[in-house]
C-alpha positions as CSV (number, residue, x, y, z in Angstrom):
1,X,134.1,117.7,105.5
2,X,133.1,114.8,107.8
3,X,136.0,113.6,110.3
4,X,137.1,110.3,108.6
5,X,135.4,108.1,111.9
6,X,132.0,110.1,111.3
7,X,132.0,109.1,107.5
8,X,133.0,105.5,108.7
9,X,129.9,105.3,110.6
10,X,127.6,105.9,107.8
11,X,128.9,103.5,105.5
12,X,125.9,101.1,105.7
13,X,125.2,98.5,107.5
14,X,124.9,95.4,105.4
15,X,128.5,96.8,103.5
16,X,130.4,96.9,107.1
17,X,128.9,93.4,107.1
18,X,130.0,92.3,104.1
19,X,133.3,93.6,104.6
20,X,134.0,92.1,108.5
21,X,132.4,88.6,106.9
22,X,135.0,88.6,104.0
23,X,137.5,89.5,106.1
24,X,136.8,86.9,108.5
25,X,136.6,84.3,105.9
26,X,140.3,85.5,103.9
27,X,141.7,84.9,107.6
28,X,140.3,81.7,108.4
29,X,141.5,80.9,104.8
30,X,144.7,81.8,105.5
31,X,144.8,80.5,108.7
32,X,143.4,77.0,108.0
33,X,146.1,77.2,104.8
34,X,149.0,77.9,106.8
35,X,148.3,75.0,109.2
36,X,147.7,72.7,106.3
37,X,151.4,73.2,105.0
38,X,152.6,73.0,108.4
39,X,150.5,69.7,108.9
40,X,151.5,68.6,105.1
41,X,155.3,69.3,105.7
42,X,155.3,67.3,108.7
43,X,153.3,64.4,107.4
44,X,155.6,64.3,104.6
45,X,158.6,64.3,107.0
46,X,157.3,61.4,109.0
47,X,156.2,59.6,105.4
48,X,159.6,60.2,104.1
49,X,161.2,58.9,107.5
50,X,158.8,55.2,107.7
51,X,159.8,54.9,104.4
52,X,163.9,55.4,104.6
53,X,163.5,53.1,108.1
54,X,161.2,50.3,105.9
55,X,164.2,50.2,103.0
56,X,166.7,49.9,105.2
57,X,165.5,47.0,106.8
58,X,164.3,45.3,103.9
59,X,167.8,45.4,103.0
60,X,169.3,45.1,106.3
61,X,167.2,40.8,106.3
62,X,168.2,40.6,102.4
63,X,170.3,37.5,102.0
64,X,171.9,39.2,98.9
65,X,173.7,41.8,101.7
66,X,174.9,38.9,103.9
67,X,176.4,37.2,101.4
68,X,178.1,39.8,99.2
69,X,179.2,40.8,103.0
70,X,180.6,37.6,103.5
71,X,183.1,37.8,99.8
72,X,186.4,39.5,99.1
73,X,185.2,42.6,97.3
74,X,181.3,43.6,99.3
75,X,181.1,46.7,96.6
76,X,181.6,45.2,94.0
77,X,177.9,43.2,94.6
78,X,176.2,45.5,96.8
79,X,176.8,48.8,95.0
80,X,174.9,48.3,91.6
81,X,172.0,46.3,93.9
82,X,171.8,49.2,96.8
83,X,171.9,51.5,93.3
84,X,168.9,49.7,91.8
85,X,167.1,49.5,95.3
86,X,167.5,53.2,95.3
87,X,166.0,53.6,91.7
88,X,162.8,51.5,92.2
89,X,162.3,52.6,96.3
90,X,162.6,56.1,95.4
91,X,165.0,57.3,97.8
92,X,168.2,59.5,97.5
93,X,171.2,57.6,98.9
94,X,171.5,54.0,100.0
95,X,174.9,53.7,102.1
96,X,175.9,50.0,103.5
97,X,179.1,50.8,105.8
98,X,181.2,48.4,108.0
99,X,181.0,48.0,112.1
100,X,184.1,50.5,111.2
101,X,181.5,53.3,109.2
102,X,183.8,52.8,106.5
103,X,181.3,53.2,103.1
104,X,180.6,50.3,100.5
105,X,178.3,51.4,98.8
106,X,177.3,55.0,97.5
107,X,175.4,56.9,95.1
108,X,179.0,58.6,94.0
109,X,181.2,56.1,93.5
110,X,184.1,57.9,94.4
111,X,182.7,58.3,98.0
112,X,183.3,54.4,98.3
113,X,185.6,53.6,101.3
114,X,185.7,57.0,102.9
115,X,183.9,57.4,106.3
116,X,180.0,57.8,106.8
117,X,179.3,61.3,108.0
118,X,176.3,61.5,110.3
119,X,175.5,59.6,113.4
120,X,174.5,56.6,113.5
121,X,173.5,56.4,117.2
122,X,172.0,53.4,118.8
123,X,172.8,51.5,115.4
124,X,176.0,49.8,116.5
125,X,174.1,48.7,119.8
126,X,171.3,47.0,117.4
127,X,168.5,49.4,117.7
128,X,167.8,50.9,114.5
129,X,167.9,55.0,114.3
130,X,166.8,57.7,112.7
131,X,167.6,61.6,112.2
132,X,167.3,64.8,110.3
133,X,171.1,65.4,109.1
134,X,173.1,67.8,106.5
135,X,175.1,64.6,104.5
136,X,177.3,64.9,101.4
137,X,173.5,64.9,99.3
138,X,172.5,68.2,101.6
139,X,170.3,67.9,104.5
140,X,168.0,64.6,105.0
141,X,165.9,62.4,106.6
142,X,167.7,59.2,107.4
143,X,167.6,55.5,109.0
144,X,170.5,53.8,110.2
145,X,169.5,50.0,110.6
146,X,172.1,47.2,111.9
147,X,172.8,44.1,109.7
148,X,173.3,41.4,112.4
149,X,175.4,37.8,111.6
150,X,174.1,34.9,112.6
151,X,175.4,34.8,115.7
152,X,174.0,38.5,116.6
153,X,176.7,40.2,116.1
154,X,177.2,43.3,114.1
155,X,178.2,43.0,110.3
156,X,177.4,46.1,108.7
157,X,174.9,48.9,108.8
158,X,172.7,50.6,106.3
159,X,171.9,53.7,106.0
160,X,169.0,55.1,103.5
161,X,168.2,58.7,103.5
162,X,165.3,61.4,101.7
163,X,166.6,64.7,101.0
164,X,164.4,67.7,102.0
165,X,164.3,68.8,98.8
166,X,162.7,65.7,97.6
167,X,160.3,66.0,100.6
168,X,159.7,69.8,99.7
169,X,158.8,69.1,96.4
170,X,156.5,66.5,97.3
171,X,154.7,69.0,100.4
172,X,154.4,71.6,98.0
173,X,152.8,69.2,95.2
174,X,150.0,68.8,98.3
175,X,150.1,72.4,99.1
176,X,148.8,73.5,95.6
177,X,145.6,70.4,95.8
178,X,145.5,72.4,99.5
179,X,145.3,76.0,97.8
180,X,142.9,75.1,95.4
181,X,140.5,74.0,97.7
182,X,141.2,77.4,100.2
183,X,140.7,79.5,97.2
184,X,137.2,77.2,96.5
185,X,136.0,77.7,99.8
186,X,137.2,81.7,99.8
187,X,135.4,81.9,96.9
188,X,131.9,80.1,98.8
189,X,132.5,82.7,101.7
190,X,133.0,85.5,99.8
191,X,129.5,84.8,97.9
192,X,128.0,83.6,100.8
193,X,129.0,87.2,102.9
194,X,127.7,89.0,100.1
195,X,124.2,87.3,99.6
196,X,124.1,87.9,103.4
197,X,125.0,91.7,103.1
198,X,122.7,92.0,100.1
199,X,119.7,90.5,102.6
200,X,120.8,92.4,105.3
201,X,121.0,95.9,103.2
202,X,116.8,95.2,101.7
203,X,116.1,94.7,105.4
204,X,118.1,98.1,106.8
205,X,117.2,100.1,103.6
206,X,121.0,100.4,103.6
207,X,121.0,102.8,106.7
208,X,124.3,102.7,108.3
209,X,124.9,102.1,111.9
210,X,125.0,105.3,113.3
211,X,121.5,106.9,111.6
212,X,120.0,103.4,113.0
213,X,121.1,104.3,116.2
214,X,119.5,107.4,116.0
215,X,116.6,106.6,114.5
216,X,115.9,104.3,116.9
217,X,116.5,106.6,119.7
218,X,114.6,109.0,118.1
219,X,111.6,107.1,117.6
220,X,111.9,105.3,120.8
221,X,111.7,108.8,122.3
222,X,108.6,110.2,120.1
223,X,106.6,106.9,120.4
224,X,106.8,107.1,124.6
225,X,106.1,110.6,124.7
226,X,103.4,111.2,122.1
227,X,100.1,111.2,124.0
228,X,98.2,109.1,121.6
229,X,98.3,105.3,122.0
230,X,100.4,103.6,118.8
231,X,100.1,100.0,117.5
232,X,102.0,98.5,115.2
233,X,100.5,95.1,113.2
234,X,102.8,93.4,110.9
235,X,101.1,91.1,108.0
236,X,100.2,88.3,110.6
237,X,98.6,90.6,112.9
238,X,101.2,90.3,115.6
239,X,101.6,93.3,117.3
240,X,105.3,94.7,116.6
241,X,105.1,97.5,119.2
242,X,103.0,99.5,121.5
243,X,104.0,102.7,123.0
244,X,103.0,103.5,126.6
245,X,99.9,105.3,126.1
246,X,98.1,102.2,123.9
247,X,99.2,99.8,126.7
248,X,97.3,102.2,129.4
249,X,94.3,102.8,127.0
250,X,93.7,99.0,126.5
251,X,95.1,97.6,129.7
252,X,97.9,95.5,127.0
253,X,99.6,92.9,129.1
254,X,103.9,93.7,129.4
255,X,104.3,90.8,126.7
256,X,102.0,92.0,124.1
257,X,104.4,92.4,121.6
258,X,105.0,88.9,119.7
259,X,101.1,88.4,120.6
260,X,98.3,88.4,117.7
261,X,96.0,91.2,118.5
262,X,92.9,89.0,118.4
263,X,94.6,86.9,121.6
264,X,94.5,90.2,123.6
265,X,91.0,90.0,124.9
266,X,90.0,93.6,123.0
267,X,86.6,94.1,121.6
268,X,85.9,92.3,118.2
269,X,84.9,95.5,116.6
270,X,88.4,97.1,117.2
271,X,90.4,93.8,116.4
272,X,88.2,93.7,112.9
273,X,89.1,97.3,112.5
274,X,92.9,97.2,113.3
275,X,93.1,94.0,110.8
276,X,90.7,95.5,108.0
277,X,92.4,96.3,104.5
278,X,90.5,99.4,104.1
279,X,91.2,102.4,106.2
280,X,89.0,103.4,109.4
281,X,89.4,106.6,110.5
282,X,88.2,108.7,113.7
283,X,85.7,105.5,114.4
284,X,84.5,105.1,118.2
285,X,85.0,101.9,120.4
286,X,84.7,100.6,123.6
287,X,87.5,99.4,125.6
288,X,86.8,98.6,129.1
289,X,85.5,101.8,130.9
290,X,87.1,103.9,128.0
291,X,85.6,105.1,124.8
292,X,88.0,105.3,122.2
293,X,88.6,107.2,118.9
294,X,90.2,104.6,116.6
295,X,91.9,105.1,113.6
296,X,93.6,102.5,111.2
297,X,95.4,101.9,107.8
298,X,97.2,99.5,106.5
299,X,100.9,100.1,106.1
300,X,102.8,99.5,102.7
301,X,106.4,99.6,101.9
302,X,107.2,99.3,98.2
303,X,104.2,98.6,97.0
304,X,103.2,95.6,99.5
305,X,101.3,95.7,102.6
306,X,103.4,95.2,105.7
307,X,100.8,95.2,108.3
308,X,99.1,97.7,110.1
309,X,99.0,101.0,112.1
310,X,96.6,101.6,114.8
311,X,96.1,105.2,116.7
312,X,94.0,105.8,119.7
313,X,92.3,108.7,121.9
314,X,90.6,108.6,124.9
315,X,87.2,110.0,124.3
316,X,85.6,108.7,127.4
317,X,85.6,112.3,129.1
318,X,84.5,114.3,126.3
319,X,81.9,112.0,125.1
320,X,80.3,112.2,128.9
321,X,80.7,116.0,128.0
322,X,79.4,115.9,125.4
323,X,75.9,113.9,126.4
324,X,75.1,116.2,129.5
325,X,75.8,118.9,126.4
326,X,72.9,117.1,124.5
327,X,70.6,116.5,127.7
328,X,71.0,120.2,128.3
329,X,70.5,121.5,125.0
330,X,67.5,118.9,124.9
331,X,66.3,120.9,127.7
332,X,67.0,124.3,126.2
333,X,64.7,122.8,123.2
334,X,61.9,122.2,125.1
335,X,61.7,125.0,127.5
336,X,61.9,127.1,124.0
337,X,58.9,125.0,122.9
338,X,57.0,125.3,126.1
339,X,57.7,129.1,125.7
340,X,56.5,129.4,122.1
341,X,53.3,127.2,123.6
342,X,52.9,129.8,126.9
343,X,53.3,132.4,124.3
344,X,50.6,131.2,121.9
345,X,47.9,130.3,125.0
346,X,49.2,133.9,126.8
347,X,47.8,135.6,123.4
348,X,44.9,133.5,123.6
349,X,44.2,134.4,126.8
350,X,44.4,138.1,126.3
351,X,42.3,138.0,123.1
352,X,39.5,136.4,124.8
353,X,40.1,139.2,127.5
354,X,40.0,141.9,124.9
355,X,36.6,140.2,123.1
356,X,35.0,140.2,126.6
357,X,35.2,136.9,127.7
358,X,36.9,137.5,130.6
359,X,35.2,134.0,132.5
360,X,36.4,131.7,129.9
361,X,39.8,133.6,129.6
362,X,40.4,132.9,133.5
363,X,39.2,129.4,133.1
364,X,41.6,128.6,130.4
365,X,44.5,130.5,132.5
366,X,43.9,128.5,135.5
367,X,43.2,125.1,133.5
368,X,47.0,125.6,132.0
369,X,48.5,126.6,135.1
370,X,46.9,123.5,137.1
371,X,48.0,120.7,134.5
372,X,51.6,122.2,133.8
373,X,52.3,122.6,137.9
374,X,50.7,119.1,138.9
375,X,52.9,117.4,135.4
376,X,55.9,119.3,137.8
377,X,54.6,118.4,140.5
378,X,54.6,114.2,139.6
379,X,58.1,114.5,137.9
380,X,59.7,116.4,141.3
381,X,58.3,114.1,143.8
382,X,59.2,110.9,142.1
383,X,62.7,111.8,141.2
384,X,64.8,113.8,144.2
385,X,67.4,114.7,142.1
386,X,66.6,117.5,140.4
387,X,69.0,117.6,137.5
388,X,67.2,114.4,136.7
389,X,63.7,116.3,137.1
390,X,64.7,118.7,135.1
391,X,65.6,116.3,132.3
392,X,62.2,114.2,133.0
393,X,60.4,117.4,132.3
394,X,61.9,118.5,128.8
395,X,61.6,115.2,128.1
396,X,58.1,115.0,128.8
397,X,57.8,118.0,126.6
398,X,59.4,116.6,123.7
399,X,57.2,114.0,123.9
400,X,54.1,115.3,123.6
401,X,55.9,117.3,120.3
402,X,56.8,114.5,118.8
403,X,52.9,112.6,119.8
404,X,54.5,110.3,122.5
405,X,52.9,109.6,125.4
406,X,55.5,109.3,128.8
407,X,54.3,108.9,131.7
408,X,57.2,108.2,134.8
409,X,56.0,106.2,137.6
410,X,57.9,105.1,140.8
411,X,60.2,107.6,143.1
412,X,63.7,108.4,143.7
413,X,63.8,109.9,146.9
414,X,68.1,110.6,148.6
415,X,69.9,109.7,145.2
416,X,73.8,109.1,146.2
417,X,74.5,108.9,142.0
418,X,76.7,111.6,140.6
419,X,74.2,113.3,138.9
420,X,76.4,113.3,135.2
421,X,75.8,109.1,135.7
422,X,72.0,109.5,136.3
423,X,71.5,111.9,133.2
424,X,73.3,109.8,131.3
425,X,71.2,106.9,132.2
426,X,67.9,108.3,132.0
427,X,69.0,110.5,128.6
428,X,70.0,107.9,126.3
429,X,67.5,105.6,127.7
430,X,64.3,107.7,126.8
431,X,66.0,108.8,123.7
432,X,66.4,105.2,122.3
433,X,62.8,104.6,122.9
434,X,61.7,107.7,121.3
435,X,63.9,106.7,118.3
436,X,62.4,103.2,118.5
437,X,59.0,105.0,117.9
438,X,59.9,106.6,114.6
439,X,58.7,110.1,113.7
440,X,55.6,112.3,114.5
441,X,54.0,111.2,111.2
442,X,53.7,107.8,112.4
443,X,50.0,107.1,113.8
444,X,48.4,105.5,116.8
445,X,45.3,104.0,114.4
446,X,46.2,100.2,113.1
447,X,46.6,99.7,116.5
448,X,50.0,101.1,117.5
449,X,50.3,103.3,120.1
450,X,53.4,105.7,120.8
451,X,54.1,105.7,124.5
452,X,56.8,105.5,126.4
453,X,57.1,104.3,130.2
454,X,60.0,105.7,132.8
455,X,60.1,103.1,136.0
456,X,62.0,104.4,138.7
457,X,63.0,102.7,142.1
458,X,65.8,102.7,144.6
459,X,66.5,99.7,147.2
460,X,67.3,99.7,150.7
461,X,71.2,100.1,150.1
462,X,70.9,103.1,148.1
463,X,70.7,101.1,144.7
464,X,68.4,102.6,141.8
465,X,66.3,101.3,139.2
466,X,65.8,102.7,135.6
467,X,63.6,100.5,133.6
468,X,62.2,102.5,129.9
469,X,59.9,100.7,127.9
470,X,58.5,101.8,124.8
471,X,55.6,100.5,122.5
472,X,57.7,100.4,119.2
473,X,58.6,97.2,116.6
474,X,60.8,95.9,119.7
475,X,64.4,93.9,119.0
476,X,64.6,90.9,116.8
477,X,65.6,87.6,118.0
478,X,69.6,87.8,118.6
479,X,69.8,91.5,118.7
480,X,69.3,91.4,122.5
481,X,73.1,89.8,122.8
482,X,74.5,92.9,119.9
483,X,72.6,95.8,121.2
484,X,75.9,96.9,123.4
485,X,78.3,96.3,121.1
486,X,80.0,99.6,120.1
487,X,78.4,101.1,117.5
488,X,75.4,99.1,117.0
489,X,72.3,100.4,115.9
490,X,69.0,100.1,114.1
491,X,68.7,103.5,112.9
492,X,71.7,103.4,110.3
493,X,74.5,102.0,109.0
494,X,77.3,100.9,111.0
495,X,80.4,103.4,110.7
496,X,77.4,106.4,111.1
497,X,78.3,107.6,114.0
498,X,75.3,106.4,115.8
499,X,74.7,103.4,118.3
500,X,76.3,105.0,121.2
501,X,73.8,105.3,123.9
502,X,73.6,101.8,125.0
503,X,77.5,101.4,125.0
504,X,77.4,105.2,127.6
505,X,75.0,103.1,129.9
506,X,77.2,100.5,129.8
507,X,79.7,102.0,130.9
508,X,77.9,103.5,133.8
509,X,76.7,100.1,134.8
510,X,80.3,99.1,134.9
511,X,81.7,101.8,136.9
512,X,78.6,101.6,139.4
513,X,79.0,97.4,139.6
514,X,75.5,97.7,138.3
515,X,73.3,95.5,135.7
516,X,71.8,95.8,132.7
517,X,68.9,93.6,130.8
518,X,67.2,94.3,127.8
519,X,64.3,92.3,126.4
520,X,60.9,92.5,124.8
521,X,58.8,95.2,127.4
522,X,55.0,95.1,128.9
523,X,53.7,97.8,126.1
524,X,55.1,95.5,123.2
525,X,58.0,97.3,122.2
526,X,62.1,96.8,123.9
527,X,62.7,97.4,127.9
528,X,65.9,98.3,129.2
529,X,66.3,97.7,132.8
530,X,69.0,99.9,134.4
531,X,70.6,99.2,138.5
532,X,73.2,101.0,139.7
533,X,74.5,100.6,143.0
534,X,76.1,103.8,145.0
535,X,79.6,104.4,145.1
536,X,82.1,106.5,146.9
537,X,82.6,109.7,144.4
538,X,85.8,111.1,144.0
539,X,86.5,114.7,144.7
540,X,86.4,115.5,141.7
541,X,83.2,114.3,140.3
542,X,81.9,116.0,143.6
543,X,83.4,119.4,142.6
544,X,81.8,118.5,139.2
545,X,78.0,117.9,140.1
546,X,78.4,121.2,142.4
């Protein structure tokens, strides 16, 4: 079994509440209860006191008391008035006594002419007085007022007393009005703890304080060591959190969370995603100089939607990877079809040979050889790089597979670009246009013509200039502004996979404080113009290109 503090810690949350809340409230009950009776008792005191001191002088100025002073027999007149006094005031005792404190008047007659017991301190001087004091009745509150002659001198003195008793009975008479308004207000704390601890238990799932504890520490843990960024949308699209790696991947601010996403300057495509009802998974976006695999679902608990959750991977390496993969493998493709072509003219040489025409053989031999080495040639001499060449030439002979015509004009003579930058460039470039040209099936008669035209140019600081124009349909109005938006295309649907090329350049451009423009092009189709200025390579992206 569970040490009796361990099982303490997992009573839930909301029930500890509940419990400290009603607990608080049956002491401040108490509390404010026990200092009402005190309060009550003493009010009732002082109430009791004014009132013995107010008799007692009313009687003390009655003309009926002077002159029944003034007679033979004073009791025989002032006891059955200071008895009906007593009756209609209320009080317990009225005693009127002589200068001597001899009694004339009492609620037991018998006590008649004995002595007063009590003080009746500055009394005798004038001064009326009052005290709590044990009498014949049991203890009291009581006033001792002078009855003064004409002449100012002392006559008599009266003395009217409360007993505590009375005064008790009357306290505890307020005390149960008092206890019925403590229980009332028990009663609203107790409900109002509980509606509280009933909130507070749907919002903790009734987790108790210890599992929250390490639950957060847990997760805290995971979500800043996990290597894939993590954001959290709630149903506003504020976001709730964002572990370290998100912040890195979109440059998040240190206050993001409280922020709405679309207030975090991120592309409009992922903010659309990140907020969409339906789930996106494994989509790519742009985020600065980053490509990004974005994946997103809304989150439900209990059947309704409580925001959103967000993943992201950087891509941006393995998607450069990944392109000098296709340039390459473009480039396999067409040496394999130049091959197959070599092959079929080699056999064609060789039959001719073997028929006996050995001029027309030599002719067509040395016709091949001259218009394949001056094509190599052209492409060599204009571009120095010769990764780029390379890619210039199976490009050249992709085109004239698919019945393009490309033709590269302008030179690149000491290129300072990492060479994985200018393939990318040149690659996508050629490849949208080829795209823009549709298929081989598509003919050059209703006036169309397939061609394709590679600029290239460098500045005197080392800057280069792509520009690819094709002769295809071209961009419609407004495209111009979309076309390097992540993921845009003409070729498909959005969500295909496709309409990445532009957003690679892009991201070249940005890293080479470059430009790019795109508009309508000399041979009637788009033109993308491409400049790059040089930049201090890392050792890394040296060791790279070597």
């Amino acid at each position: 079994m569970l040490p009796r503090r361990a099982r303490g810690r997992d009573v839930p949350v909301s029930r500890q509440v509940l419990l400290l809340q009603v607990g608080l409230v049956g002491i401040l009950v108490v509390v404010a209860l026990a200092l009402s009776v005190a309060d009550a008792r003493s009010d009732a005191r002082g109430r009791a006191t004014d009132r013995a001191l107010a008799v007692a002088g009313t009687l003390a100025d009655s003309p009926t008391v002077g002159d029944a002073l003034a007679s033979e027999d004073p009791s025989a007149v002032l006891q059955p008035y200071a008895e009906a006094v007593r009756a209609d005031t209320g009080v317990d005792f009225i005693t009127i006594m002589t200068p001597a404190r001899l009694r004339l008047t009492h609620p037991d007659p018998a006590m008649i002419g004995l002595p007063f017991q009590g003080d009746v301190g500055t009394a005798p001087s004038g001064v009326p007085f009052t005290q709590e004091y044990a009498g014949t009745l049991g203890p009291s509150m009581r006033a001792v007022v002078p009855v003064l002659g004409d002449d100012g001198t002392l006559v008599a003195m009266v003395s009217v007393g409360i007993t505590l008793d009375r005064i008790e009975a009357g306290v505890w008479h307020d005390v149960l009005r008092i206890a019925v308004v403590a229980a009332l207000v028990l009663a609203l704390g107790v409900a109002g703890a509980w509606w509280v601890g009933r909130r507070l238990r749907r919002q903790t799932h009734g987790l108790g304080a210890d599992e929250i504890t390490r639950m957060y520490e847990y997760y805290s843990a995971v979500l800043h060591a996990v290597r894939e960024g993590l954001l959290l949308l709630d149903s506003e699209g504020r976001v709730r959190l964002a572990n370290d790696e998100a912040r890195r991947l979109l440059d998040l601010p240190a206050d993001v969370e409280g922020r709405r996403l679309v207030d975090c300057g991120l592309a409009p495509g992922l903010v659309a995603a990140a907020l969409g009802d339906a789930v996106d998974t494994d989509d790519l976006y742009l985020a600065g100089d980053r490509l990004l695999v974005v994946s997103s679902a809304p989150a439900r608990w209990q059947g309704r939607g409580v925001g959103a959750v967000v993943t992201l991977r950087d891509r941006t390496e393995l998607q450069q990877v990944t392109g000098e993969r296709d340039a390459v493998r473009g480039l396999v493709d067409s040496l394999r079809a130049q091959n197959h072509e070599a092959a079929n003219r080699l056999h064609t040489v060789v039959s001719l040979v073997e028929t006996g025409h050995a001029d027309e053989a030599v002719d067509l031999a040395t016709e091949e050889l001259a218009v394949a080495q001056l094509l190599a040639d052209r492409v060599s001499a204009a571009v120095g790089d010769p990764v780029a060449a390379a890619l210039l030439l199976g490009k050249t002979a992709e085109a004239a597979e698919r019945g393009v015509e490309l033709t590269v004009v302008g030179t690149l003579e000491a290129v300072v670009l990492p060479a994985r930058d200018l393939v990318t460039v040149l690659g996508n470039l050629v490849d949208n246009a080829f795209e823009a040209l549709g298929g081989t099936d598509r003919a050059e008669g209703a006036g169309h013509p397939r061609r394709v035209e590679v600029e290239l140019g460098q500045a005197v600081d080392g800057a280069v200039r792509v520009r690819v124009a094709d002769s295809g349909p071209g961009l419609a109005e407004g495209d111009a502004e979309r076309v390097l938006e992540r993921g845009w295309t003409t070729k498909a649907e959005p969500g295909a996979g496709r309409g990445l090329g532009l957003t690679l350049v892009a991201q070249v451009v940005r890293r080479h404080r470059g430009s790019i423009e795109i508009g309508p092009g000399p041979l009637g189709g788009a033109q993308v113009t491409v400049v790059l200025h040089p930049r201090a390579t890392t050792a890394r992206e040296t060791e790279e290109d070597a």
